[in-house]
N, C-alpha and C positions, 0 to 999 in steps of 0.2 A: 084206293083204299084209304088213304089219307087226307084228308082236306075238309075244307068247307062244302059239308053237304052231302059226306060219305062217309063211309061206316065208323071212321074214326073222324069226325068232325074237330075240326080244331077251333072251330068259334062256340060246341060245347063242352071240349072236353081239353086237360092241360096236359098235353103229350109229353114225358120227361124218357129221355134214352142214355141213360149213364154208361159209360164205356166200363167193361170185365176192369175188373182190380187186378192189377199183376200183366194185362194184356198189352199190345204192340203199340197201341195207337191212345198215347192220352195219359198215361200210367205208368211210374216205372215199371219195368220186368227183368226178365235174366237176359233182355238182349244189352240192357244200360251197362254203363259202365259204374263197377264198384270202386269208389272215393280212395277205399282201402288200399285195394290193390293196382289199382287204374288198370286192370282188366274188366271184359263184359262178367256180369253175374254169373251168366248160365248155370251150371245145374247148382250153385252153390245158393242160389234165390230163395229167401225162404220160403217155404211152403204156403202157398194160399186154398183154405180153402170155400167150399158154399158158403158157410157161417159166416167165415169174413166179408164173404163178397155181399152179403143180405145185411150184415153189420154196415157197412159202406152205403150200402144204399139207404137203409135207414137213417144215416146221419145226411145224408141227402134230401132226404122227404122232411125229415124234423128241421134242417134249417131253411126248406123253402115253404115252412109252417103248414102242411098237406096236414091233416087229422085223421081222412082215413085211404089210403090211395087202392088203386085197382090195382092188380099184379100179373106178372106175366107166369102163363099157367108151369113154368121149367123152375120159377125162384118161389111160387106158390108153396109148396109143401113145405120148404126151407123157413120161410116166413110165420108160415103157424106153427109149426114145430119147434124154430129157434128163437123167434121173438113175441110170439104170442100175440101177433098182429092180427086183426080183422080187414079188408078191404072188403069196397061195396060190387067191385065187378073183376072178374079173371079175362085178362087178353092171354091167346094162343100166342106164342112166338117160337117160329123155329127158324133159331139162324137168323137170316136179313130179309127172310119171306115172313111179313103174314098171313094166319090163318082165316 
């Protein structure tokens, strides 16, 4: 589904996969440990939520200079709702399957 010369070609199109804000792998979360107390966050982690995580990714696209990116169809509504963004194509994504 991915590659050169399939549906998501990567010699025409610029594939970016930013890891969930707040999630396990890449970001802190409530599994880190907080500074404060040198215990893990857990439920004490501030609150993330869609807004922020479309916030995130927007300062993602604006410093890798994108003007108008495609979006994936789960953060799509988040997108025109919270930042008044246009993209020119919606990818399906559910989970680590493409549609």
């Amino acid at each position: 589904m991915v590659g050169p010369g399939r549906v998501l070609d990567t010699e025409r199109y610029f594939l970016i996969c930013p890891n969930v804000l707040g999630g396990c792998m890449g970001t802190t979360g409530p599994q880190e440990i907080d500074p404060a107390s040198g215990e893990p966050w857990a439920l004490s982690f501030p609150v993330i939520t869609i807004r922020d995580m479309v916030r995130a990714q927007k300062l993602l696209i604006e410093h890798l200079g994108i003007e108008r990116p495609s979006k994936r169809l789960r953060d799509a509504v988040a997108w025109e709702a919270v930042l008044r963004v246009e993209g020119d194509r919606i990818v399906v994504r559910d989970g680590t399957e493409l549609v």
